[in-house]
N, C-alpha and C positions, 0 to 999 in steps of 0.2 A: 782292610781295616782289621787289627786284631783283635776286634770284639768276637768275629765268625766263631774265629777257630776257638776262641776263649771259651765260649759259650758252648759250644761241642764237646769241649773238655769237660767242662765245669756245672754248667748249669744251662737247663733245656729248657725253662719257661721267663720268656720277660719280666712277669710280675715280682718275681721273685728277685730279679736282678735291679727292677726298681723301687721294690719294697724298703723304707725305712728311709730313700733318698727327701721325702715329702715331695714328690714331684711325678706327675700324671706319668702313666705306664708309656705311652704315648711321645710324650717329651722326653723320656730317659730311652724310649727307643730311637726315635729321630735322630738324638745327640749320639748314640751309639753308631750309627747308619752315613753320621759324618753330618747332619742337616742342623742340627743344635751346639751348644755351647752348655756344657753343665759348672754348675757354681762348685768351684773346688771342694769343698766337704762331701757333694754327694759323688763330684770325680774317685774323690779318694774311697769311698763306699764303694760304687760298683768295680772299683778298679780292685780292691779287693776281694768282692765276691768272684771277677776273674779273672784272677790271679796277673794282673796287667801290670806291666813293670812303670815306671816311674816317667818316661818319654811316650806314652799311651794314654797314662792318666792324664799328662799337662794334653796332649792333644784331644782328648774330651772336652777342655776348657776354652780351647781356641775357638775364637770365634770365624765358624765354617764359611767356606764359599758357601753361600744358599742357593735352590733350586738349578743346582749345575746340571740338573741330568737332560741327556740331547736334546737338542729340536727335534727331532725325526718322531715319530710315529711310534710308543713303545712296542717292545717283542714281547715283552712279558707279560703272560695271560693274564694276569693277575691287576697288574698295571693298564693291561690293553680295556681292559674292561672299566676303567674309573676315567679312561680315554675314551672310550664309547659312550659312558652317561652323560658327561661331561659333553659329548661332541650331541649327542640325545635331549637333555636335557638342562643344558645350559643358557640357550636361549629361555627358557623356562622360568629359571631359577633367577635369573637378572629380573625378567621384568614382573615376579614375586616380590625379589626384594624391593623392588621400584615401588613397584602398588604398595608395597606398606611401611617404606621410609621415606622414599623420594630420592633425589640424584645424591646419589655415592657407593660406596663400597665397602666391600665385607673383609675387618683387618686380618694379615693373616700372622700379624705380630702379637695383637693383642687379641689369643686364639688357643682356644682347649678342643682336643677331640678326645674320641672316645668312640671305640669297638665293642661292641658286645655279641654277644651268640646266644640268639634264642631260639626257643621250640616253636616248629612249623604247624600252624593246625592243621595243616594238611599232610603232615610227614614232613621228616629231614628238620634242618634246621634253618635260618635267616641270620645274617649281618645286618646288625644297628650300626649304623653309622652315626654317628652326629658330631657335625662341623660346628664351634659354637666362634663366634669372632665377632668382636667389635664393629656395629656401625660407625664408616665415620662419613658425614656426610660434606656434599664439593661445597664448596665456598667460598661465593664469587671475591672478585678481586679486583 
């Protein structure tokens, strides 16, 4: 992807690279990571803040293979771990949302997230996650 090296070159924090796009840090990351499709105006914004030639910017706009990444079991610590809560508390989280909407699922189309870093009361710091996505509920037939 030549956002890596772009971004190495150019500019070291995401916000900044999605700043001014009107579109969650989040979403201008994912579309950079190959996961999204960004709306030409703000292609042409970040493809300018790194310095991305004109066959970079249209592929920001393409609409991506979604969730291509392996079947297999992530290596990455980082990944391995949102595969661990997930394998942890997953069962969990299903029949949560069950108990307080009933049979369906959490969109992940029609879906905002958001990372924050806060201070630990007990030292260090914590990741906020928050997954926010559309109930849509099954619908018999």
């Amino acid at each position: 992807m030549p956002f890596c090296s772009a971004k190495l070159k150019k500019i070291s924090h995401l916000p900044e690279i999605a700043d001014g796009t009107g579109l969650a840090e989040a979403f201008v990351t994912a579309a950079l990571l190959g996961q999204q499709a960004l709306p030409a105006d703000a292609a042409r914004l970040v493809g300018a803040k790194l310095d991305l030639d004109e066959d970079s910017i249209l592929l920001l706009q393409m609409i991506p293979l979604r969730g291509c990444i392996d079947d297999r079991i992530p290596t990455d610590p980082t990944m391995y771990r949102f595969y661990e809560m997930l394998q942890v508390y997953g069962t969990t989280l299903k029949a949560l949302v069950h108990e307080k909407f009933g049979d369906g699922i959490i969109s992940a189309i029609n879906f905002k997230l958001d990372v924050k870093k806060v201070a630990d009361p007990e030292g260090g710091e914590r990741a906020v996650i928050t997954l926010d996505g559309k109930y849509l509920p099954t619908k018999p037939f």
